[in-house]
N, C-alpha and C positions, 0 to 999 in steps of 0.2 A: 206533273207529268202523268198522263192517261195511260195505262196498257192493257191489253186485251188479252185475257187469258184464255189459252185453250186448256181446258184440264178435265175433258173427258179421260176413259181410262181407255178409250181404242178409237181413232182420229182416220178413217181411209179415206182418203183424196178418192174421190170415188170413180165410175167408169166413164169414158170421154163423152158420154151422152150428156154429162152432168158438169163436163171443164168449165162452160161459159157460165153459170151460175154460179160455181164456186169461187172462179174470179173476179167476177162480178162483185158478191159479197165480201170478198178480201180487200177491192179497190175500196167501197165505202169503206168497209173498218175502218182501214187508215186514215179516210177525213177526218174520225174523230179520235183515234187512237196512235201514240206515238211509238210505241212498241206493242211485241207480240210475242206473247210466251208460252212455251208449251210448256205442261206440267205435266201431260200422261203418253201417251202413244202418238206419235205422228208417222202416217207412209202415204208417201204421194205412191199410184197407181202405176204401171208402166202406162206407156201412152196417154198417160196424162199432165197436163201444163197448171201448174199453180203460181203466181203471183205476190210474192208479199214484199207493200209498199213500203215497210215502216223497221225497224232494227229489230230482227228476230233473234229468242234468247230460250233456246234448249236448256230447260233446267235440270235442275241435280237430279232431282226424281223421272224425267221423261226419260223416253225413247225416240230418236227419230233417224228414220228413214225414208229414202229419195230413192225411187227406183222410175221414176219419170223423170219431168222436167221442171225443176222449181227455180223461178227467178226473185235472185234478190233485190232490192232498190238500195239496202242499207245495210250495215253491217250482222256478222253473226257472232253469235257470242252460244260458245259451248259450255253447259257446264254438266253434261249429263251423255247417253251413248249417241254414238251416231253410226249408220250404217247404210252401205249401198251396193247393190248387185248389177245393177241397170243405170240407165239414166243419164243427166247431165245436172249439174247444178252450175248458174248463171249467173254473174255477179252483173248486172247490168243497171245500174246508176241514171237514171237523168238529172241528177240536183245535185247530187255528193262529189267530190274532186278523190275522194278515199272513201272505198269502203274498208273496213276491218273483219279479219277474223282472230278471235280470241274467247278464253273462258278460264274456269279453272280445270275443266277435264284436261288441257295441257293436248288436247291432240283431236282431228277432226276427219273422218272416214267420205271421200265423194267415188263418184265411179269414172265420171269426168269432169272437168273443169273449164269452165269456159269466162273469160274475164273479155266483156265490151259495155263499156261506159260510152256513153256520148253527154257525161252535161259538160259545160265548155271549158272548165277549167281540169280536165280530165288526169288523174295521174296513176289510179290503180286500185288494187290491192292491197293492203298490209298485212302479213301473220305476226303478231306479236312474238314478244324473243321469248328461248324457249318452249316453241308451240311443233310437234309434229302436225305433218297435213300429208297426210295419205292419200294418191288418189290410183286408183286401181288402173287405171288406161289411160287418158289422154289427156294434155292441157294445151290449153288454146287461148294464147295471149292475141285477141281479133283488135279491141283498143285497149289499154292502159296495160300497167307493168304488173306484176306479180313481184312484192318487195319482201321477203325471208327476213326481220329484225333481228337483228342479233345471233342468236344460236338457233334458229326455227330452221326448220331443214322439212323439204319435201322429198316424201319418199314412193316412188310409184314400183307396183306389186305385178305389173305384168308379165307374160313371157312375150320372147322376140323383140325385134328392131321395135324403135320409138316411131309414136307417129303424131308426136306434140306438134304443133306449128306457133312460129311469132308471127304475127301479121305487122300489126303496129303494138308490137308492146315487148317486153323482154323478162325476165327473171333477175334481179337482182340479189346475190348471194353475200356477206361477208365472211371475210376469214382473216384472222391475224397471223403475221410472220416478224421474227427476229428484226427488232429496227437496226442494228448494224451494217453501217459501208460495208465491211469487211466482211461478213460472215454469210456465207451461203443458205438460203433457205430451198428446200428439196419440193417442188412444188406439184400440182397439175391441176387442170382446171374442171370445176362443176360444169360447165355451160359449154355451146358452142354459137359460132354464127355460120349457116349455111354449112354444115358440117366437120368445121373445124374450128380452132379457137386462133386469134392474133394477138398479140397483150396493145396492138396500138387499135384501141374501137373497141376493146375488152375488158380492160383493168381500168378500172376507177380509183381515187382516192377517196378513202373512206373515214378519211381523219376527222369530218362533221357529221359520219354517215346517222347518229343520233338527231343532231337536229333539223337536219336537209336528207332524210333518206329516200328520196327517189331522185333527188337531183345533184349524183355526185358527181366533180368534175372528173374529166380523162385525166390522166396520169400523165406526163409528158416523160422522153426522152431524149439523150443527147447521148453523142458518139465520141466525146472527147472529153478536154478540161471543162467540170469540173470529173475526174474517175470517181468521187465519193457519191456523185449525184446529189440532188437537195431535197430538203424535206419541204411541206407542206409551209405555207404562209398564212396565217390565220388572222382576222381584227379580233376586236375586244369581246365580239359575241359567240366566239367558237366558229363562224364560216369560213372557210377556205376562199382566200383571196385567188391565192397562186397556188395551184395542183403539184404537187410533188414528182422531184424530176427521177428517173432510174434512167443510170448509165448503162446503154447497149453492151458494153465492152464484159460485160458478168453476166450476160446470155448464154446458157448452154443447153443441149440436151445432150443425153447418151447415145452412141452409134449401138441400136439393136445389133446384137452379134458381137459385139468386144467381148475384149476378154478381162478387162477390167483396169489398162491399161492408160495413162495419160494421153495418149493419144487416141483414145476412143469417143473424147470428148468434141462434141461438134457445135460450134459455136453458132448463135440465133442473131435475130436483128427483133426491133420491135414487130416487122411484119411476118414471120418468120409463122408458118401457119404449123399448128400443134393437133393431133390426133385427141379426139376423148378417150382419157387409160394412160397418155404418153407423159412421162416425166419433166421435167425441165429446173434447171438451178435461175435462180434470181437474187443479186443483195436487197439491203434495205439503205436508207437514205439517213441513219441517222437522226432521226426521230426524237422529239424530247421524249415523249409515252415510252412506258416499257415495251411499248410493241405500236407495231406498226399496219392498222387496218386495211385492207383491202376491199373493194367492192366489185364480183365478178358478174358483168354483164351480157346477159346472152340468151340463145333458147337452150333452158333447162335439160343437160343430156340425160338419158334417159332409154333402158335397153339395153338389151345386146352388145359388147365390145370385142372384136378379136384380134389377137396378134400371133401370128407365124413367128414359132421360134425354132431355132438350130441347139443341139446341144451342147453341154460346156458352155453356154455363153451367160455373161452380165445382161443386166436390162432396167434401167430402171423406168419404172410406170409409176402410176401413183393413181388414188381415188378419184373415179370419173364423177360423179352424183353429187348434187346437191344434198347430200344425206350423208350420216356416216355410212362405214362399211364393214360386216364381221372380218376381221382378219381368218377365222377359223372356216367360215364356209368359203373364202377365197379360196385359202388353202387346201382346203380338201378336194372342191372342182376344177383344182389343177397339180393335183399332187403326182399323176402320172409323169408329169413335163416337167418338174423343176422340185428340189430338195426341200421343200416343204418350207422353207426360213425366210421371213423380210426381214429383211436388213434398213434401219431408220437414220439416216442424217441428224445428227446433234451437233450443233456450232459451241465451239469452246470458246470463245471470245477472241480470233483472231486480230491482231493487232495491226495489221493492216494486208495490205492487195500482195503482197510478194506470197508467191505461191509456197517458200519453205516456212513463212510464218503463220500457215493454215494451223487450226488448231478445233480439234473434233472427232468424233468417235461417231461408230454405227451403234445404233440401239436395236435388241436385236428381239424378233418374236416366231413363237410356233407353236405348232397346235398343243405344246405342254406348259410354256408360261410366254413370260418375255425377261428381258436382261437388260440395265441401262449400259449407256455406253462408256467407255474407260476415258474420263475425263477428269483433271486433277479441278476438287470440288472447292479449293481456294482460289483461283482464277477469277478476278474480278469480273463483274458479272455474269455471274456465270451460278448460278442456285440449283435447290433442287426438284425442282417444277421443270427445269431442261435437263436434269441428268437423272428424271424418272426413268421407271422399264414401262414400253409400251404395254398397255393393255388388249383386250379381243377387238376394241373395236376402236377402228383407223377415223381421223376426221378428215371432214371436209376438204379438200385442196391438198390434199398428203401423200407427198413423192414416198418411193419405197423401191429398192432395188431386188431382184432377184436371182439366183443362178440355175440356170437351166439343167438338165439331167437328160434331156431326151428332146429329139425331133417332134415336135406339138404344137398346139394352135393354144396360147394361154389367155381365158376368157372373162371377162367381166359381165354379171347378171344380177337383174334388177332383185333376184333371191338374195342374192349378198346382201344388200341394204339394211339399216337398222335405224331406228332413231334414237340415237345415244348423245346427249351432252358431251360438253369438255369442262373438267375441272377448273374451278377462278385460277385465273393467274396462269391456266396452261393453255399452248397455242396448238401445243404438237400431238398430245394422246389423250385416249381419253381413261378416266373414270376404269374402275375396275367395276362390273358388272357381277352379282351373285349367278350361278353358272345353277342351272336347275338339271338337278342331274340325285338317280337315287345311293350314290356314292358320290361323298365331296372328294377332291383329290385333294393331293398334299402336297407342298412345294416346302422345300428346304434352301434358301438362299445365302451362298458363302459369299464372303466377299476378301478380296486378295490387297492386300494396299502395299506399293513399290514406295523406296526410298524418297522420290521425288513427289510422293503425293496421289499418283494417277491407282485411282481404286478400277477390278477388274469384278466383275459381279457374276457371280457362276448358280448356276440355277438345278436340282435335283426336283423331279416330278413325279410322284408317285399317284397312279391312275387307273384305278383299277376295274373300270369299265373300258380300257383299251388295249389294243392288239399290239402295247411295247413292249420288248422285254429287254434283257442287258445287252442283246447285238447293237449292232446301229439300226436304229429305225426312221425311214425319210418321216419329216412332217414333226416329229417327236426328240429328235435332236439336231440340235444347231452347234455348226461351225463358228470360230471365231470371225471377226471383219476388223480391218485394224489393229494387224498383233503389233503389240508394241517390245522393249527390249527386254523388258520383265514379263514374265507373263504365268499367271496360276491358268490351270484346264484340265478339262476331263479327260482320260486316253480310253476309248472305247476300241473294243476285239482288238486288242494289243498292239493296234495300229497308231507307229511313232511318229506319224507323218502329218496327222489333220489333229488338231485341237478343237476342243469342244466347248461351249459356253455354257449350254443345255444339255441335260440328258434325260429322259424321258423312261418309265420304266412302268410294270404293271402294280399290280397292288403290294405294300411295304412289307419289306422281309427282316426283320431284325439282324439275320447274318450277311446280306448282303453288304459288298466290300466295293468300295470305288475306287479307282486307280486313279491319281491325280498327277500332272504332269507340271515341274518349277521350272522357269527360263529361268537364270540369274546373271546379268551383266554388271551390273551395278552393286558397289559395296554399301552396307547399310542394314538398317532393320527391314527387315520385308514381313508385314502380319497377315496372319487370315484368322480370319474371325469369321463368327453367324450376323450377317447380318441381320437375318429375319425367318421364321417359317410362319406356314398357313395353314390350317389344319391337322396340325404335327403336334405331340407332345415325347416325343421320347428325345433322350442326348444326343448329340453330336458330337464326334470325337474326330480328332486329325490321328490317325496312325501311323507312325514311325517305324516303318518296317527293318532300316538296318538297327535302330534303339530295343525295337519289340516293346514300345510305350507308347500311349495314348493320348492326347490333350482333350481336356473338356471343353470345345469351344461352346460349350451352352453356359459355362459358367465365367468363360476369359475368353483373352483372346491369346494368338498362339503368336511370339514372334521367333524371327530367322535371322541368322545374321551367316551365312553361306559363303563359300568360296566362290565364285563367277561361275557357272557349269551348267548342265542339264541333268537336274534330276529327273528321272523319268520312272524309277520304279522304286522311290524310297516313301513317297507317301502316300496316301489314301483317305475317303473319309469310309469311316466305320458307326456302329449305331451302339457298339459295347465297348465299355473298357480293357484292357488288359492289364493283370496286375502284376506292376513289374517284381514285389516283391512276394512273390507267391510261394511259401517256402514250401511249402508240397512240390513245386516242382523245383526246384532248387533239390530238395535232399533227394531228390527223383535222380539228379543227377551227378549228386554227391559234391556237386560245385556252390559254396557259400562266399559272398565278396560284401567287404566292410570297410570303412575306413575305423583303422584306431587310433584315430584323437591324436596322433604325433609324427604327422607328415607322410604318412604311409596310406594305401592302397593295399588289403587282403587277399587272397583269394585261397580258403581253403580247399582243395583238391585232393579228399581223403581216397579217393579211387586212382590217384594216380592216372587220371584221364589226359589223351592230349590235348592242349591247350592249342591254337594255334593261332589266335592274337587277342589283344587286349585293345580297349578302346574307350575311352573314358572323354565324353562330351560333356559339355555345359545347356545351359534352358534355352541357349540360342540355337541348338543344333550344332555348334561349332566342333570338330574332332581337335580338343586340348594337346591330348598326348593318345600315343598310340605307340603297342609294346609286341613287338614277335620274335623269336625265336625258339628251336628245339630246346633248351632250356627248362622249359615250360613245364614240364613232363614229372611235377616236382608235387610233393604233399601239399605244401605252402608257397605261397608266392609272395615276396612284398614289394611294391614298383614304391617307387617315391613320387610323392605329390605334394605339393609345395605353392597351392593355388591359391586364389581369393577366397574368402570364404564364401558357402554358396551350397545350389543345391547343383550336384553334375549326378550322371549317369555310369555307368559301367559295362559296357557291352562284351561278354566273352564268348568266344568264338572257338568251341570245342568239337568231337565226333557226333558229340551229341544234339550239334543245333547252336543256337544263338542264346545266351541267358542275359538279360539286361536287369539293374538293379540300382535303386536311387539312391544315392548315399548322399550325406550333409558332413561337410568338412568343418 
């Protein structure tokens, strides 16, 4: 193999007086050169047209920039910067059926993009998977396809409406969804056709999209038996015989303006045309793959999206782009309009179409972390790749519901966009990304787990580059979605009404106190434990306000075993211990309580103070026995106790306040 190296150290495509000689020289190279490498500076000129016949290959040490017009015949392969202000770069082929772009720099900068092939077996484009392609303004599929492999995601940087066009060629995107008949995936689409999207002439199957990826077939559907739909029909070589069927009858979108009620759900057909930004539910067919590939066909949306909203209302939308999306700058260019929180669809593995045997939770995020959804994590197929907490940045094809706050217009822009991966093995969020910021925040994550299994994930943020503090702050704290019959939460400004998942606050205060809030229906052990912090080192403690005791959830976990009820102001998390046997303050108050070793319960009361009950609990929280009367009023007190042996509590409830004190029987 021949190649021609350009490795000067400053390469200027030079002024249009000089275009025809340059291309000129560039056609011979290629008679005898098979590729073409830059190794120092390359910039084509504004108004200037360059030509290169032969596979060009940007290496690790060059520069190149295109602020003219540079046409390729053959693939590009980046391994070094690229940059563009101006210009058009040209993928225009007469020999090749594909050109390629790829390298290891993993990403590739154009200003516009123009793809027209005419050699006869014509079919595109390719970006290798995991490849950004940046183009600042416009793309223009005139002949063949623009085909995104795998996780390659185009992300274009301009302001205002799109002004891409298809001629004869299309964008083809992949994204994977839960292969379950039964279980809902929360969707919306990268692409449009003629400014909307249809799943019949839009959704391909992408079950071969590896070895056929520009020619995957349409997806078919049906409106009756079979309701599970059918998967894909493969031969022995991996092609798709028979396209995979989705039953119409699990078409929905959301009525913008509901209030989040079942009947706000408005049912689709395969023609049923979708807005770019607009949400939509779809199952899967049952799949042997853990997941079920998709290939979205269209012109690549791109720009400006807006929706008129009313407030108090539901909504779900989902990511317009071929690209991810920051969830954070969403949020914040719409924080005026709506509570600051996405709310994520996670399928629990439903066991079939009957609407009460739906099984799933919201996963929930805001500009302080995210939270997974309360899904019991032993449920056959059902892992922890779908019952992560969403991270900043939304992928590809990802529904997300909202709740409005205000009369507003809530907008989607090409500034949101990011090019962020998704972790192997996950369909729905991505990757936590390192957050460049000159104070890291901290996140403290409890997690609550009911009798039946179903964990509840509650989130503390500490931030101390932002404007939270312990009120409610939109954007900064999230509501629950899906309370269930158990349920742990945060109670913010003493309000008993709205539960919280998130709470958001400024920089870490060691005496701050959190209010926590227990449903209990259910008999049983109920635990909360840490499940994790992020840049935190100090304890975590659950405190027991009627006990006046502490649990070290950094060192155990904490469990309950409760009467049915609403606790709403007996516990808290706290950052210090309190020591229940503190006898400084015990002779403080002249009140000492002991067990002596012979079925008896203490309390000596050398002040003769009044006593006005007693209360003696176990490690489960449980109230054993409980002692009142004027009685009390006595030097010495002895109750009888008569229990398992163990560690329990003593709570006395005098003029003085509350004493609690741990005694071993």
């Amino acid at each position: 193999m021949c190649i021609f190296t350009i490795n000067g150290l400053n390469h200027k495509v030079m002024k249009q007086k000089d275009f025809m000689l340059f291309c000129l020289f560039f056609i011979c190279v290629v008679n005898f050169y098979s590729q073409i490498a830059n190794e120092g500076i390359l910039q084509v000129k504004p108004s200037t047209s360059v030509y290169f016949g032969a596979e060009y290959t940007n290496k690790s040490t060059a520069m190149h920039y295109n602020d003219g017009n540079l046409y390729l015949n053959s693939n590009f392969i980046n391994n070094g910067t690229t940059a563009s202000n101006s210009g058009t770069t040209f993928f225009t082929s007469t020999t090749n059926s594909v050109q390629s772009i790829s390298g290891s720099t993993k990403e590739i900068n154009f200003y516009n993009l123009e793809i027209n092939l005419s050699s006869v077996e014509k079919k595109g484009v390719s970006v290798e998977d995991k490849f950004g392609l940046f183009v600042f303004n416009s793309v223009n599929l005139v002949n063949g396809d623009l085909r995104l492999i795998g996780e390659s995601q185009l992300i274009q940087t301009h302001e205002g409406i799109s002004i891409n066009s298809s001629i004869n060629g299309k964008l083809h995107k992949d994204q994977q969804g839960y292969k379950s008949a039964y279980g809902y995936n929360h969707w919306s689409t990268p692409v449009n056709n003629g400014g909307t999207f249809q799943l019949n002439g839009g959704l391909f199957d992408g079950t071969d999209a590896v070895i056929n990826s520009f020619t995957s077939q349409q997806v078919l559907f049906n409106s009756g038996s079979p309701y599970d739909g059918l998967p894909s029909i493969v031969d022995e070589s991996g092609n798709v015989t028979t396209p995979l069927t989705i039953n119409e009858s699990w078409l929905y979108k959301f009525s913008r303006g509901g209030t989040g009620s079942y009947a706000d759900w408005i049912k689709l057909d395969k023609n049923s045309k979708l807005l770019p930004g607009e949400g939509y539910l779809m199952k899967g067919t049952n799949t042997l793959s853990p997941k079920q590939n998709y290939v979205f066909i269209g012109t690549p949306n791109d720009g400006t999206y807006s929706f008129v909203v009313g407030a108090n209302e539901s909504n779900l939308f989902g990511n317009p782009y071929p690209s991810a999306l920051d969830s954070n700058k969403f949020i914040l260019d719409n924080l005026s309009y709506f509570d600051g929180t996405l709310y994520f669809w996670v399928e629990g593995n439903s066991p079939s179409h009957n609407l009460s045997d739906y099984l799933g939770g919201y996963a929930t995020r805001n500009l302080t972390t995210g939270v997974s959804a309360s899904i019991n994590p032993t449920s056959a197929g059902v892992g922890d790749a779908n019952i992560m907490a969403p991270t900043q940045y939304m992928a590809v094809g990802q529904g997300f519901f909202i709740d409005t706050s205000a009369d507003g217009v809530i907008v989607f822009k090409n500034s949101q966009r990011v090019f962020k991966m998704e972790n192997t093995g996950e369909s729905i969020h991505y990757k936590n990304i390192a957050q460049k910021s000159n104070v890291e925040n901290s996140i403290v994550r409890i997690s609550y787990r009911d009798p039946e299994g179903f964990e509840r994930e509650l989130a503390l943020g500490f931030l101390p580059e932002s404007s939270a503090d312990l009120n409610f702050n939109p954007g900064y704290d999230a509501l629950m979605s899906g309370e269930r019959e158990d349920e742990l939460f945060f109670i913010i400004e003493n309000n008993l009404t709205k539960k919280y998942v998130i709470q958001g606050v400024g920089a870490f205060d060691e005496s701050y106190e959190f209010p926590l809030g227990l449903k209990i229906t259910e008999a049983g052990i109920h635990t909360i434990s840490l499940k994790g912090v992020e840049n935190f080192s100090n304890p975590v403690f659950v405190k027991d306000n009627l006990l006046s005791i502490t649990y070290n959830l950094s060192e155990d976990s904490f469990n309950l075993n409760l009467p049915p009820g609403n606790y709403l102001d007996r516990f808290s998390i706290v950052f210090g211990a309190l020591d229940a046997l503190d006898i400084l303050e015990v002779e403080k108050n002249n009140i000492q309580v002991f067990y002596n070793g012979n079925n008896s319960v203490i309390i000596k009361n050398t002040n003769n103070s009044k006593i006005n009950s007693v209360g003696i609990f176990n490690t489960l929280g449980q109230n054993v026995l409980k002692v009142v009367g004027n009685y009390m009023e006595t030097s010495e007190i002895s109750i009888p106790f008569n229990y398992p042996k163990g560690i329990y509590f003593v709570s006395v409830q005098s003029d003085f306040g509350t004493i609690s004190t741990k005694i071993l029987n």
